[in-house]
Every structure is written in structure tokens, then in C-alpha cells.
C-alpha positions in Angstrom: 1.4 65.2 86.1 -1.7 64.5 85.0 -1.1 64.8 81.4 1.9 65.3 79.0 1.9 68.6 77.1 2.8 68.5 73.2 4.6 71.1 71.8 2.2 72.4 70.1 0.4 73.4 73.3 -1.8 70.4 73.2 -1.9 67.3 75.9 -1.1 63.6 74.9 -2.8 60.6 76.7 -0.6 57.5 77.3 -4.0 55.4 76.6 -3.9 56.4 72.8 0.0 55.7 72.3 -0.8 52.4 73.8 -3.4 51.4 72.1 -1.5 51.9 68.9 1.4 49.8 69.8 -1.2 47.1 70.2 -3.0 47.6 67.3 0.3 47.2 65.4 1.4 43.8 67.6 -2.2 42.3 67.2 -1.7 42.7 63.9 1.9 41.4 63.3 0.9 38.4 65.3 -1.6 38.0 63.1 0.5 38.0 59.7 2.4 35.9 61.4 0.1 33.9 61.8 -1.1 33.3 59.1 2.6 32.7 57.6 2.9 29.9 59.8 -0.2 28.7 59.4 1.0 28.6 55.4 3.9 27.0 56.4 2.0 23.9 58.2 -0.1 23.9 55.3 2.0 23.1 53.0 4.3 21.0 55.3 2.0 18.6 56.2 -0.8 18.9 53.5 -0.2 20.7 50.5 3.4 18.7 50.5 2.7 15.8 47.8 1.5 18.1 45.8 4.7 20.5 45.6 6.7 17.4 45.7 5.4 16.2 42.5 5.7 19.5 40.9 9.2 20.2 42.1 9.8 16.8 40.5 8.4 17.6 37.3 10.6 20.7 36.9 13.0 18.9 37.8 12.8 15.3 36.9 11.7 14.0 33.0 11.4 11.1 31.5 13.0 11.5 27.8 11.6 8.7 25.0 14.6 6.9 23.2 12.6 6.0 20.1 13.6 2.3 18.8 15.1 2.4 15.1 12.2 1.1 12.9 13.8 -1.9 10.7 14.2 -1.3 7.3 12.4 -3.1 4.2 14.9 -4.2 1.0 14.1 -6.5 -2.0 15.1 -9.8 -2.4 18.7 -8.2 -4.0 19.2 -6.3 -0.8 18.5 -3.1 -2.3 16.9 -0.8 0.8 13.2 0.4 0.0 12.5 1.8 3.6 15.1 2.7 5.7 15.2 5.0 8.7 17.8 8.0 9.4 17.8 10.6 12.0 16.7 13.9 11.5 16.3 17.3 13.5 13.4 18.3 14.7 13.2 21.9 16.5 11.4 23.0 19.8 11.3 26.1 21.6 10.3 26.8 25.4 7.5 29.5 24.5 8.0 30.8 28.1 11.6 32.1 27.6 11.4 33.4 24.0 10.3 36.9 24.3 9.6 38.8 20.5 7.8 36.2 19.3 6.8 37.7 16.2 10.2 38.5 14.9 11.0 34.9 16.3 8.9 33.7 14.3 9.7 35.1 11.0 13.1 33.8 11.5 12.4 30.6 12.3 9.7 30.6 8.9 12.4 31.5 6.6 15.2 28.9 8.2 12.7 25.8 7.9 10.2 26.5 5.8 7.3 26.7 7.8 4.5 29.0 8.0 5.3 32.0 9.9 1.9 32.3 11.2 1.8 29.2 12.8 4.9 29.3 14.4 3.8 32.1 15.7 0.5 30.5 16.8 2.7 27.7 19.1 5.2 30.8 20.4 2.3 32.4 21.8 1.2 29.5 24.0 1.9 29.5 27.6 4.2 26.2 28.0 7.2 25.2 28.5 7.6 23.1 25.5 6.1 23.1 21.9 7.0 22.5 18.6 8.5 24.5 15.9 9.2 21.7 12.8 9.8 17.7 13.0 12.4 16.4 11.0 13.4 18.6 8.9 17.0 19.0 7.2 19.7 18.8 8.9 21.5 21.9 6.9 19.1 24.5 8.9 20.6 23.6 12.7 23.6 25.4 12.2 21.5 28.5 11.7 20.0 27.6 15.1 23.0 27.4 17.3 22.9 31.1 17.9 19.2 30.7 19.2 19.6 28.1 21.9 20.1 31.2 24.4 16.4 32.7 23.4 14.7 29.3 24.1 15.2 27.6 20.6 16.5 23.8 20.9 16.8 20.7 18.5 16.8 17.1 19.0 17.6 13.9 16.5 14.4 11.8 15.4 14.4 8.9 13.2 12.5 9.3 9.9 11.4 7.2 7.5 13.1 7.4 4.0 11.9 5.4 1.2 15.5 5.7 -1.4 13.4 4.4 -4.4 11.0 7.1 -4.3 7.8 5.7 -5.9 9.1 2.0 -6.4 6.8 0.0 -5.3 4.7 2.5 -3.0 1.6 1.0 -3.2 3.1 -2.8 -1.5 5.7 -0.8 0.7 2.9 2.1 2.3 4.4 5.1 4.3 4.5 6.1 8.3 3.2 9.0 10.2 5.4 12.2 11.9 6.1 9.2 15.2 6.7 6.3 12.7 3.5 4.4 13.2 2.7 2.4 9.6 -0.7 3.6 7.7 -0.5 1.6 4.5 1.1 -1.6 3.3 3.5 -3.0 4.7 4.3 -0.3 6.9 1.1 -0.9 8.7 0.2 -4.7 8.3 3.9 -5.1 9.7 3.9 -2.5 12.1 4.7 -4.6 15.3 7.5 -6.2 13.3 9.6 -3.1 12.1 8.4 -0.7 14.9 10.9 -2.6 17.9 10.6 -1.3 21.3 11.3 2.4 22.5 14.0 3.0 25.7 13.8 5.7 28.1 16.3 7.9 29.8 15.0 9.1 33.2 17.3 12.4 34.6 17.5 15.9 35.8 17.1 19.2 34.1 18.1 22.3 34.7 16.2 26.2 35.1 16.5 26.4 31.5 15.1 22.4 30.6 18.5 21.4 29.5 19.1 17.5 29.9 22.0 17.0 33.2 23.1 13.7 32.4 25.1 11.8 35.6 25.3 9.3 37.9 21.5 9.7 38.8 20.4 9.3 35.0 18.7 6.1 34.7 18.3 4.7 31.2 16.6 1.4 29.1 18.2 1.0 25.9 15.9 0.7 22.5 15.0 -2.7 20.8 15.4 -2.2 17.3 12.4 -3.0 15.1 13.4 -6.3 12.8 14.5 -6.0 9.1 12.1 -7.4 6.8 13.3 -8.8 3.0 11.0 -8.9 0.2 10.3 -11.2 -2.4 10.3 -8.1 -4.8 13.0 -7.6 -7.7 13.9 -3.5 -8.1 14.9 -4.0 -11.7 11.6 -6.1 -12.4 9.8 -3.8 -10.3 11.0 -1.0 -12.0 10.3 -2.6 -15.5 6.7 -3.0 -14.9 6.1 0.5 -13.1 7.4 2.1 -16.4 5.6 0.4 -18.5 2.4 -0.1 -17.0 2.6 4.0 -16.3 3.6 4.3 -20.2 0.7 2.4 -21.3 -2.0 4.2 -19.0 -0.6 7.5 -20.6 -0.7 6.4 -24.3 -4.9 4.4 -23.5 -5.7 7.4 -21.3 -7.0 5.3 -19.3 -7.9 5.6 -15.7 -5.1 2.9 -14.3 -3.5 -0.4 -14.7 -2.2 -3.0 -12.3 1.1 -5.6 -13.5 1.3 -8.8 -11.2 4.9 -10.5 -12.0 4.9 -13.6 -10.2 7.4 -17.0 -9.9 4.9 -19.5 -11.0 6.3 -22.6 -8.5 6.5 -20.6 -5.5 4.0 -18.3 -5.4 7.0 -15.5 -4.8 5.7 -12.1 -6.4 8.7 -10.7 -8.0 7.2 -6.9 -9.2 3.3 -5.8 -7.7 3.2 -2.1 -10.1 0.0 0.0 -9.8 -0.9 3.0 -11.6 -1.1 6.0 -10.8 1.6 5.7 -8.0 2.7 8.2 -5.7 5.8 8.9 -3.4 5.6 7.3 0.2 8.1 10.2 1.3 5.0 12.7 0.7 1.8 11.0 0.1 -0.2 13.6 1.6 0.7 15.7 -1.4 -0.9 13.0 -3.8 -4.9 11.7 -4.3 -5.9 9.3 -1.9 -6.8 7.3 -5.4 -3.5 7.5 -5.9 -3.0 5.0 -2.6 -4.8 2.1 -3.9 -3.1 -1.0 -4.0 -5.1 -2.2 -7.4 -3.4 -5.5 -7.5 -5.8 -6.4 -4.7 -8.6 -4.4 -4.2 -10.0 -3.6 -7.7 -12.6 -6.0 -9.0 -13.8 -6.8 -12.2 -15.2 -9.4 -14.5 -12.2 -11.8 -16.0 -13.6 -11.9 -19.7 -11.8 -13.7 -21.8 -9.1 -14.8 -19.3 -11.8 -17.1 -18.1 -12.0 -19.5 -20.7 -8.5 -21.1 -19.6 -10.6 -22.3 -16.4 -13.8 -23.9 -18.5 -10.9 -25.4 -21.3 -9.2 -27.2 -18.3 -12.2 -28.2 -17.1 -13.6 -29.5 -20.4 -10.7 -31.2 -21.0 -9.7 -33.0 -17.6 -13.1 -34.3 -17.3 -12.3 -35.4 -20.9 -15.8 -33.7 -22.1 -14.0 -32.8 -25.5 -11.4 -33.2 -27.4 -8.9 -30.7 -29.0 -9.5 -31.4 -32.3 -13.1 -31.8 -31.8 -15.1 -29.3 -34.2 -17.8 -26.8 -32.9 -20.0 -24.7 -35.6 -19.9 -20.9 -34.0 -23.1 -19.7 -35.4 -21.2 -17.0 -37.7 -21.2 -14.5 -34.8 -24.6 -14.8 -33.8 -26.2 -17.6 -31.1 -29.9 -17.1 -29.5 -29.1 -18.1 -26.0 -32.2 -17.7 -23.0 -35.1 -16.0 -24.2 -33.6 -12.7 -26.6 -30.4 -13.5 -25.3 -27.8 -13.1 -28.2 -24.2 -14.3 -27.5 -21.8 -12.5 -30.0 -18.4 -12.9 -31.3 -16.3 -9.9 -32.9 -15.4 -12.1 -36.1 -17.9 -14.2 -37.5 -16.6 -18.4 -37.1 -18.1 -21.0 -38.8 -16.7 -24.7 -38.1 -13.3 -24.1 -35.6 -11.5 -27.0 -33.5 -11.8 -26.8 -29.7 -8.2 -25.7 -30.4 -8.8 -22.9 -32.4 -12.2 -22.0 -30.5 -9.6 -20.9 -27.5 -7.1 -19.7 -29.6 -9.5 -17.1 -31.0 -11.2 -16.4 -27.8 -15.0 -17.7 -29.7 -17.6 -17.0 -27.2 -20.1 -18.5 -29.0 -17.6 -21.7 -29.3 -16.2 -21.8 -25.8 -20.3 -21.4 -24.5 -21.4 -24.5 -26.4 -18.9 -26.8 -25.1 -19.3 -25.7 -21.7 -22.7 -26.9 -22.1 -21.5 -30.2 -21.5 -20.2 -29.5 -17.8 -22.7 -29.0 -14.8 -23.1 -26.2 -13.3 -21.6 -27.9 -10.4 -18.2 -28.8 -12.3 -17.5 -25.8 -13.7 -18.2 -24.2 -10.1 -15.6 -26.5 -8.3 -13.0 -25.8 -11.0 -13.3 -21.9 -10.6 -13.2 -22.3 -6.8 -9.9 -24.6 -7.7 -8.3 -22.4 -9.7 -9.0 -19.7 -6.7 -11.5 -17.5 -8.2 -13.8 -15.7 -5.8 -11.8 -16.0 -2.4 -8.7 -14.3 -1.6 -5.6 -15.4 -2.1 -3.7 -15.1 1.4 -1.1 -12.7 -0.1 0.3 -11.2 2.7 -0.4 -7.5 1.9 -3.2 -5.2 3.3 -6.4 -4.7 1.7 -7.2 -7.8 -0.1 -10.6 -8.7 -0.9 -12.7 -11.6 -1.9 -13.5 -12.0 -5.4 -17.4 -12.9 -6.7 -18.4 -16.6 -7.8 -21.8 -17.5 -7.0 -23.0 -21.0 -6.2 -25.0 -22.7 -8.6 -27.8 -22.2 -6.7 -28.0 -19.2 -7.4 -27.3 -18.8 -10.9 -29.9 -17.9 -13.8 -30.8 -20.0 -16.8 -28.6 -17.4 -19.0 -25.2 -18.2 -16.4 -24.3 -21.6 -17.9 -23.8 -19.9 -21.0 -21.4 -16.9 -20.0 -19.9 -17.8 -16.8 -18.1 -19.8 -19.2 -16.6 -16.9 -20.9 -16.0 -14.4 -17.5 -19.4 -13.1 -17.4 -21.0 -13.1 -13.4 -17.7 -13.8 -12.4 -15.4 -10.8 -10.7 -11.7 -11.5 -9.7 -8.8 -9.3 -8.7 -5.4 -9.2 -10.5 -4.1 -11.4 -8.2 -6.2 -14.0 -8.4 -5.4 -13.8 -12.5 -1.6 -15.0 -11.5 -3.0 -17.6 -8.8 -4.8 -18.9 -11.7 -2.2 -18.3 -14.7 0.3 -20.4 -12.7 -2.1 -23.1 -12.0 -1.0 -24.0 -15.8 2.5 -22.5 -16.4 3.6 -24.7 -13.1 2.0 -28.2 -14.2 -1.4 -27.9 -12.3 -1.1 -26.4 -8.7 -2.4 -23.8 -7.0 0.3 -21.8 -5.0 -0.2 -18.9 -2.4 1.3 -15.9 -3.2 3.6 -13.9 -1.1 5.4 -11.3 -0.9 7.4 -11.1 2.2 10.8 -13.8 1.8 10.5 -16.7 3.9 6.7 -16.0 4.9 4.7 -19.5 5.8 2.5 -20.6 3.4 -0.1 -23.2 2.7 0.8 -26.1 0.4 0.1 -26.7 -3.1 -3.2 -27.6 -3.9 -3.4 -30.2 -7.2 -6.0 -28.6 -9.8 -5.6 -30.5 -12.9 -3.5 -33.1 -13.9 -0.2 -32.4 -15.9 -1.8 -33.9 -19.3 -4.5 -30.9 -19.5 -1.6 -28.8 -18.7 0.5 -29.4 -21.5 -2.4 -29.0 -23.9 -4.1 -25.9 -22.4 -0.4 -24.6 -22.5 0.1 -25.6 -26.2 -3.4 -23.6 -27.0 -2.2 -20.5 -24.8 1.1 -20.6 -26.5 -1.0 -20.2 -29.9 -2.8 -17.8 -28.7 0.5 -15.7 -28.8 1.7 -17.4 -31.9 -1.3 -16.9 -34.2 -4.3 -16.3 -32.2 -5.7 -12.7 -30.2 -2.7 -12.4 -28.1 -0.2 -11.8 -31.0 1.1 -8.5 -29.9 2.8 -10.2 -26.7 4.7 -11.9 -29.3 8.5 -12.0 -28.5 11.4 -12.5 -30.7 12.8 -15.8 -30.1 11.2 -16.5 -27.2 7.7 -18.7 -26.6 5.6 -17.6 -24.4 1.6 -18.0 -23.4 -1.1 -16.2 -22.6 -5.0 -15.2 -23.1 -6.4 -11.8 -23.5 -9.6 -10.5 -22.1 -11.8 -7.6 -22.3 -14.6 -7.3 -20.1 -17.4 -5.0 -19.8 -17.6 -2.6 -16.7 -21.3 -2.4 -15.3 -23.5 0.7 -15.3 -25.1 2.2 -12.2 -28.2 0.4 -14.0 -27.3 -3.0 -13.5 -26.5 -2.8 -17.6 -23.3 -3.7 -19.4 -21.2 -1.0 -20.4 -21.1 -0.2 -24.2 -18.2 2.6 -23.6 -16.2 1.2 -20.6 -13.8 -1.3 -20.3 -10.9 -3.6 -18.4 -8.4 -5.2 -20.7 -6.5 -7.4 -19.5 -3.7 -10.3 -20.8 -2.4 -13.0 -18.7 0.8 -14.9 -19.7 4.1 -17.1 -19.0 7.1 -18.1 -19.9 9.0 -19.5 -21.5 7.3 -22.4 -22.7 8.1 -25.5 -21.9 9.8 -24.2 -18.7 8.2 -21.4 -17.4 10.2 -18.4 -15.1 7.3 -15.8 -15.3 3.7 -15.4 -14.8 2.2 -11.9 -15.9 -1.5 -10.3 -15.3 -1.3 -6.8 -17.4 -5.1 -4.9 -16.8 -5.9 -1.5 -17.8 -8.9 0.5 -16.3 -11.1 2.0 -18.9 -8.5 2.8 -21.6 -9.7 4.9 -24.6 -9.9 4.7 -27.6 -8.8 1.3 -27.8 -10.0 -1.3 -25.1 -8.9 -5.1 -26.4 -6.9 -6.8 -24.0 -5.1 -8.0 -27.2 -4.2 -4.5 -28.5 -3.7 -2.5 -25.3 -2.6 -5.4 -22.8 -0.5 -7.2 -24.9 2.1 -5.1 -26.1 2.7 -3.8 -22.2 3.4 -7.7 -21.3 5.6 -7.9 -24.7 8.1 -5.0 -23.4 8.2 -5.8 -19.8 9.5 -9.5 -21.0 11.9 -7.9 -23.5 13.3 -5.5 -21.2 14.0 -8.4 -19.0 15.1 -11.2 -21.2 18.6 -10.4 -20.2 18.2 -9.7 -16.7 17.0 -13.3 -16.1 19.2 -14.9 -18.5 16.8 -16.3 -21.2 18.4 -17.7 -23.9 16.2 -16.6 -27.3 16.0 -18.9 -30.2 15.7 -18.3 -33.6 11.6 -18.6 -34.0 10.2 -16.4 -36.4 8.0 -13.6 -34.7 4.2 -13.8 -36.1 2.8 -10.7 -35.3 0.5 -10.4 -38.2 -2.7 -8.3 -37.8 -5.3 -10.1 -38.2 -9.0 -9.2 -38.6 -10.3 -11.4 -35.9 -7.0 -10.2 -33.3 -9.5 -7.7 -31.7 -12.3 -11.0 -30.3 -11.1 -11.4 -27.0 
């Protein structure tokens, strides 16, 4: 037959039938094909790349972070330490009503629901949720792990004294890198080394810890002591903050410092803010004042010319001075002033009443050059080498620069800018018998020798005026009962944007020691622009008088039975 008849009447060609089969071979052979062409492409080509993503799926690499070593005072008592905390994640991939997920999460940390949201809604396998946070809410977590919500232990930083000593200690970031202080300038020190753990994970990105797991342990970061006393820390924190609040004024620095050593024993600043949350505080608030704030010494100055005078045996104690009554034509309409008019005083008395007049017309008999070398001696405008962050250089120009108006009141603190730690570098100078130490803060930290200033004769009379000064002199409100100490007061004018001395703006300031003859202590007390009163002697004084009181005990100094002479005088304001 020529043809094949359909049922329906029709004929079918064996051509077409055929041709159909083939069509439908052709292309099968084709697919197939192409599928093995696939499969030789990624055999032999595409086969790294697969490789390295299998082994990312499948391999990680898991940080061990290194515990960062802790910083205590010289006691022992812990100001940094480091715990663990948990910190949450969630695989954003497996967690499905992210909205609702992340209300829930919001409400158990304390988070913004928003942006936990925000993090669900991104397309990886790993993100997240809060970092050390309290380790009450994980409980409330445990029935999550199922939707994609996991935890693991971090160490934070915990500083246990809160605000004690913030500004020398600084504070970390979220992975424990030191910002401030001593957090950062040690940061190498404390931070150690971090391990790793190298192993498998399953579908789900939990950890499968076995014989494959390949791990380096942590080096713990180094413990650090501190030459800081807590109890004489926290005696000059509350006081200093106490006096800023009654001055109004705009802060304060207190330096307490071991006079032979150089050790500092309490660096307070105000304000002060807590290292567990200093982004919640003014960056102000972060200022380490001790040693970054400049200003003009003032009075304080006029131990440095008097040792100078009297080393290079220029004058005499006793030697009398006529002080003009107040009022002294200096350079050209230059008048120099003194609060309290003075007629005929001793050298002695010309300190202990802080006469500018007096204390300018003896220096007259000093070159420029010699009072120059005994500032730079005493460490005025250079830094110190204390071994915190963020110390600057004070100001002390050269003679050759100077005006025909400086020999008169760089004598008394004028043109002259120091920080509060250079005011205990050169307190101690006379409260140790003549040397210049470093300071430091860190115990057992390297530093540079002693430097011989003046000999141990100007000591004991310089020493014997400051001591006055307390006694009978400006600095009578630092008197304390039964016990003899030193010190000068200061008040120096803040300069306008003009170039002008402030009429309305002031740094007080008192530096002391004791006790005298055998000194434990050196104290710099400075207020920034208190109001209404500015004298160093009425608003410095009395903070130095109850930090010394409140420590008396504490360091074991026997009081004798000396009458205390705190008399208001009219002249107790001319420092």
C-alpha cells in the first residue's frame, strides 16, 4: 500500500511521523548537550570557584578575641576590667516575619525596633541585632534560636568606679580598641593578641566542633597598675566638682602628686563623665585639663623669680622694697598694680603678700637671660613627659623676643602660659629640696633622672615664705588645723579675642605642700572662670584646705597643736 488510511478517512505519510521523531532526538541531544557541556564547565573551569564557595558555606574562621588587661590603682583596686557579655545575631535569610521579629527582639534588648528591622530585611546570612548587652535577656532568646536568632559571649569593657578618674583612664569602642587615655596611648599593651578557631558549620551556620577544628589560643593583653590612690582620687574629684558648682565656674583641674618621685597619686578634672557611656556626655566633658588647658601662672610664678633672686643671691630676705602704694609707672603708660596699697615690705613679706609691684622691682636685678634659664629649670613651657595622652607644651618665650614691658611681669606670671601639671613639676622643685622630677602615672614606668634646680639653702627659705603665705599671708584659707603646710595663690587674667586682658574672666589657682619640713603632698587646685569670686586665695584655697583634711588620716599625719590663723585680712584677696 501506498499509503496508510486514518480513521478518520484520511491518509498518513510515514515521512511526517519520521520527521517528528527526529525533531524530538535532535533536540534531546541537544539538551543534553548542553548539560554536559555544563558539566565540563564547571568540572574543569568554573571548579575553584565552587570550591571556594562550598568552603565558605561550609568552612569559617571564628575570632577568639584576647581578654584586654585590666587597669587598677596602686591599692589594687580594679578601674578597667573586662567581662563577657552577649551579644545577639540573627541569620536574616532564615527569619521570616521580620516585622513582628522585630518588635520582639526591640522590647527584649532595648533597641530600636526600626532598625532592627532595617538589618532583618537584608539579604545575608549574618547581621547584627545588639552587642553586649545584659546577660538577663538571653533566656528570653532560647526559644528563638529555631527562627534564626543566636548569641555569642564578647568581652566588654567595664570601668567599676564609674567616673573615677575617667579623664586619665579613657574608654574603648564596641571591638575594644582604646580612644582616650590610657586606653588608647596603651592600647598595644592591654589589647594582647586575638586566637582563632578554624571548623565546620552546618545548613543552619551552627559551629560543628571535632577532630577537624583547628584552633590558636588568645594572648591576653597585660595588666597595667597605676600610680593613682582611689581614696585620694576620689577626695579631689568631690571636691574639685563641689567647688566648680559653688564658683559656677566653667571647670577645675586638682594635680595630687608625691613630690620625690614624681608619682601622681589623684589627676581630677571637672566636668567628668562616665567611661561606661561617654557618648552620652559633651565631648568637653572628655578633656583631660590637667594637661591640655593653658593659661597664664599669675601669682604662682613668683616662687620661680624668688628662687632665682635668691640663689643668685641678688637679695636678701629681709632686704626692704618700697611698693609704690599700689601704683608703679612701668614702660611708657604702663601701670603695674597691687590690690592693697604697700609701702616699705621685706623681700619676705613682698612674697608673702603676693606685691606685684615688689616682686617686679627686685626682679629687675636678674637678666632677662637668668630668669629665662630658671623658668625653663623649673619646667615651664615644655612638657613634662607624663605618660598620659594629650599633653602639650607650655609658652616661655626666649629673651629675644621679649618686649621692654616683659622684665617687669614675666616676673609675676604675665607672657608666661603653663598647664597644671607643670604647676606640680614646679611646686615640688621646692617641697623636695630643689629637683625637678618627671611625673608619671603608670607604676614602675622609666623615667628621666632628677635634674638639680636650686640648691637646698633657697629651698628652705622659699619654703619658710610659702609656709607664711598659708600662715599669715594670701593663702590663709588652705590653712589646716595643726598641720603646716605651703603654698602660693594666683589669679591670672584670661585674654580677649582682642589680644586684651580680661577684666571679667579668670583662672585661680593655689599650689601647695606638705607637711612642712617633710613634705608627702604636692597640690595644683585651678578653677576656670569662676564667678563671682575669682582669687586663687578665696576660691582655690579652701578646695586644697578640704582635700588635705579629708586625707590627714588616710596618710597618717600626725597634727600638732598650732593655732589656725585664718584671719580675713584686707590684703588676702592680692594674689
Amino acid at each position: 500500500m501506498d499509503a496508510i488510511r486514518r480513521t478518520d478517512g484520511r491518509r498518513r505519510h510515514p515521512g511526517t511521523t519520521n520527521d517528528r521523531i527526529l525533531i524530538v532526538l535532535v533536540i534531546g541531544w541537544g539538551l543534553l548537550g548542553l548539560l554536559w557541556a555544563r558539566c565540563v564547565w564547571l568540572q574543569l573551569f568554573d571548579a575553584p570557584r565552587l570550591a571556594a564557595m562550598a568552603s565558605a558555606q561550609h568552612h569559617t574562621v571564628h575570632v577568639v578575641p584576647a581578654r584586654r588587661g585590666a587597669m587598677v590603682d596602686r591599692t589594687g583596686r580594679p578601674l578597667a576590667v573586662t567581662v563577657m557579655a552577649p551579644s545577639i545575631y540573627a541569620n536574616a535569610r532564615q527569619v521570616t516575619a521580620k516585622q513582628q521579629m522585630a518588635s520582639q527582639l526591640a522590647e527584649t534588648v532595648r533597641r530600636d525596633a526600626g532598625a532592627i528591622r532595617r538589618r532583618l530585611e537584608k539579604d545575608k546570612g549574618f547581621v547584627w541585632i545588639a552587642r553586649q548587652v545584659e546577660p538577663s535577656v538571653t533566656p528570653a532568646l532560647l526559644t528563638l534560636r529555631k527562627e534564626g536568632i543566636g548569641w555569642l559571649e564578647e568581652p566588654k569593657r567595664l570601668y567599676p568606679q564609674g567616673r573615677l578618674a575617667s579623664h586619665v583612664l579613657g574608654f574603648v569602642d564596641i571591638d575594644q580598641r582604646g580612644l582616650e587615655g590610657l586606653e588608647l596611648s596603651l592600647n598595644r599593651t592591654l589589647q594582647g593578641r586575638a586566637g582563632r578557631r578554624a571548623t565546620l558549620r552546618d545548613a543552619k551556620g551552627s559551629l560543628l566542633v571535632g577532630p577537624w577544628t583547628e584552633e590558636a589560643q588568645p594572648v591576653d593583653g597585660h595588666d597595667v597598675t597605676l600610680t593613682i590612690d582611689s581614696i585620694v582620687q576620689q577626695a579631689a574629684e568631690e571636691e574639685l566638682a563641689r567647688g566648680v558648682k559653688k564658683y559656677h565656674a566653667k571647670g577645675g583641674s586638682i594635680i595630687v602628686m608625691e613630690p620625690f618621685s614624681g608619682e601622681i597619686l589623684a589627676m581630677a578634672n571637672a566636668p567628668a563623665y562616665d567611661p561606661n557611656a561617654p557618648v552620652q556626655e559633651p565631648v568637653d566633658a572628655r578633656r583631660n585639663r590637667a594637661v591640655t588647658d593653658l593659661f597664664e601662672p599669675g601669682s604662682t610664678f613668683k616662687i620661680i623669680t624668688a628662687a632665682a633672686l635668691l640663689e643668685e643671691r641678688r637679695i636678701t630676705p629681709d632686704e626692704m622694697i618700697f611698693c609704690e602704694n599700689a601704683a608703679y609707672p612701668t614702660v611708657g603708660r604702663h601701670i603695674l598694680h597691687d590690690h592693697r596699697p604697700h609701702g616699705l615690705l621685706s623681700f619676705f613679706d613682698v612674697i608673702k603678700l603676693s606685691s606685684n609691684i615688689g616682686t617686679a622691682k627686685a626682679a629687675q636685678r636678674l637678666k632677662p637671660d637668668e630668669l629665662y634659664r630658671y623658668a625653663q629649670a623649673f619646667g615651664v613651657g615644655r612638657k613634662t613627659g607624663i605618660d598620659v595622652p594629650g599633653e602639650i607644651n607650655g609658652m616661655l618665650h626666649p629673651p629675644s623676643r621679649w618686649s621692654k614691658l616683659s622684665p617687669y611681669i614675666i616676673p609675676i606670671g604675665q607672657e608666661v602660659a603653663v598647664t597644671p601639671i607643670q604647676l606640680a613639676v614646679m611646686t615640688a622643685v621646692i617641697a623636695n629640696g630643689g629637683l625637678r622630677v618627671q611625673p608619671h602615672i603608670i607604676h614602675g614606668a622609666p623615667t628621666a633622672q632628677p635634674v638639680r634646680v636650686i640648691s637646698q639653702e633657697t629651698v628652705e627659705i622659699v619654703q619658710h615664705m610659702l609656709t607664711e603665705v598659708v600662715e599669715s599671708g594670701t593663702g590663709q584659707l588652705a590653712n589646716v588645723q595643726g598641720l603646716t603646710v605651703a603654698g602660693k595663690t594666683g589669679t591670672a587674667q584670661k585674654l580677649e579675642p582682642t589680644g586684651r586682658y580680661s577684666h571679667s574672666r579668670f583662672v585661680a589657682s593655689f599650689v601647695g605642700f606638705g607637711p612642712v619640713p617633710d613634705p608627702r603632698f604636692v597640690m595644683v587646685v585651678s578653677l576656670d572662670e569662676p564667678r563671682p569670686l575669682y582669687f586663687g586665695g578665696v576660691v582655690s584655697a579652701p578646695i586644697f584646705k578640704r582635700v588635705v583634711e579629708r586625707l590627714v588620716s588616710y596618710w597618717g599625719l600626725k597634727r600638732s597643736s598650732k593655732p589656725t590663723t585664718v584671719a580675713q585680712l584686707p590684703g588676702l584677696a592680692n594674689d
